[in-house]
N, C-alpha and C positions, 0 to 999 in steps of 0.2 A: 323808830316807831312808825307805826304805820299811820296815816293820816286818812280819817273817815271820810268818802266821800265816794264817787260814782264805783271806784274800781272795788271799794273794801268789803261790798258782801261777795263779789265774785271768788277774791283773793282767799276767802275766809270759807268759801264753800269748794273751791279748786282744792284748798290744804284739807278738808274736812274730806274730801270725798279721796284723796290720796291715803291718809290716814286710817282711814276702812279699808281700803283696797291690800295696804300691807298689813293690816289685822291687827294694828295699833289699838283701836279703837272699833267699840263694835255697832254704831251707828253715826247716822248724821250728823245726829244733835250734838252727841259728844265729842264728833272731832271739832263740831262748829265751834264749839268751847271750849276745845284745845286750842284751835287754830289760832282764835281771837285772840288768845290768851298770851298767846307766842310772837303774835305782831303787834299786839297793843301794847303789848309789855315789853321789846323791842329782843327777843330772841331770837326771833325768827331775823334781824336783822344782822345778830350779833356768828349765825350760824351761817348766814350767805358771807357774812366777811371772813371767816375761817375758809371757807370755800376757796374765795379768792385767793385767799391768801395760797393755800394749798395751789393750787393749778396754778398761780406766779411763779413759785420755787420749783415745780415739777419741770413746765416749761423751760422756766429760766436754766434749768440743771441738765434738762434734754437737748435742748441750744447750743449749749460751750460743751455739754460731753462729745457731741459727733466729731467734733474738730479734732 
């Protein structure tokens, strides 16, 4: 979960203004209330550790296939 503090309206208007952009959401307000929604609630955290996870095994698999 995201912890409130100097970085979290940035965080919260960068995800809100990404989220219009791919037509998710059709304004500000409402991605800002997605956004919030998704790092306060810890999804957004739970989506970048799938991330990771994903590009570990990708890597890890492109590593040992060359050899």
């Amino acid at each position: 979960m995201a912890t409130p503090g100097t970085t979290h309206p940035t965080m919260i208007l960068n995800a809100a203004a990404a989220l219009v952009v791919s037509g998710k959401t059709e304004g500000l307000s409402e991605g800002a209330k997605m956004a919030a929604g998704a790092l306060d609630g810890g999804g957004a955290r739970k989506a970048l550790d799938g991330l990771i996870g994903i590009t570990n095994e990708r890597f890890t698999w492109q590593m040992f296939s060359k050899r």
